[in-house]
N, C-alpha and C positions, 0 to 999 in steps of 0.2 A: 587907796593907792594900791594896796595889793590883791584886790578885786579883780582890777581886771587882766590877769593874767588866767592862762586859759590852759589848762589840766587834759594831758591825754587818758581816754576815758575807759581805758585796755586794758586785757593784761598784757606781761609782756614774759609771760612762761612758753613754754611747750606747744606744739596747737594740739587741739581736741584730739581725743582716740578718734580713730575712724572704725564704726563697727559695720560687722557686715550686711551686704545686701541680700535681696532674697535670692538671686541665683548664689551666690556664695553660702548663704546657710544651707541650700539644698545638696550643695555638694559635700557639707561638711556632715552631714546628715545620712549620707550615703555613705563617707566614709566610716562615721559612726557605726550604720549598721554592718557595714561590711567588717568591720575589724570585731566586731560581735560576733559575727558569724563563725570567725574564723577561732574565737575564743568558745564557742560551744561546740565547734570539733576538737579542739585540744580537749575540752571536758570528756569529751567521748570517749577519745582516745586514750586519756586517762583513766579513767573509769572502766577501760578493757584491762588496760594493766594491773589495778588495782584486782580485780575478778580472776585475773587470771592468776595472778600471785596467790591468791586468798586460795583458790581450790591446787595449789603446790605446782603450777605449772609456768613455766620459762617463757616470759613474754618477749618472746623474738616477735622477730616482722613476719614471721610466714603465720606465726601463731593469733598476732597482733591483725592481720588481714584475714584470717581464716574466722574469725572469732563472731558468733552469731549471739548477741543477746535470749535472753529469754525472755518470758512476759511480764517479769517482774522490773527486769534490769531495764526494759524500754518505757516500761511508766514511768521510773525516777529518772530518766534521761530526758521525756516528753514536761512533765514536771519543772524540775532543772530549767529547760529549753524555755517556758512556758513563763516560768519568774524569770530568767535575765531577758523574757521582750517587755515585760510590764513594770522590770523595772529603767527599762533603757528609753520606753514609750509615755512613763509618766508623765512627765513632763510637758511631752505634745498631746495625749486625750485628758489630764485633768484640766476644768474648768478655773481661770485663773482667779486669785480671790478677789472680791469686791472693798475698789479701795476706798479708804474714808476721809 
């Protein structure tokens, strides 16, 4: 008797995420990089302040624009620059793990 009564076979929640497509990941991708970019100039910029503070000097903006590295201070910048791509590129050059 209560056989044949017929059960919807759904759910009946939320519908699925929608995740993105590859033009949408490329753009987010772009943004990514770019909002990176614009965080290893604030590091820079930083990092002058910091320099120029250390040798007793008044980090105004003429001082702040005027302000040349040396060869020290542009390796740990190039460095610096060097780990936030690998660590922001992880992601897309490691090999993904092999699943089981």
């Amino acid at each position: 008797m209560g056989s044949d009564i017929k059960r919807r076979r759904f759910a009946n929640g939320p519908a699925r995420p929608k995740y993105l497509g590859a033009a949408d990941a490329d753009k987010a991708v772009m943004m990514i990089l770019a909002l990176a970019a614009e965080v290893s100039a604030l590091r820079d910029r930083l990092d002058t302040h910091e320099r120029l503070s250390d040798h007793g000097a008044s980090p105004t903006t003429a001082a702040v624009e005027s302000y040349a590295p040396d060869d020290a201070a542009e390796a740990a910048r190039a460095a610096a620059r060097r780990s936030l791509i690998d660590r922001l590129t992880r992601a897309l050059l490691e090999p993904e793990p092999a699943k089981k």
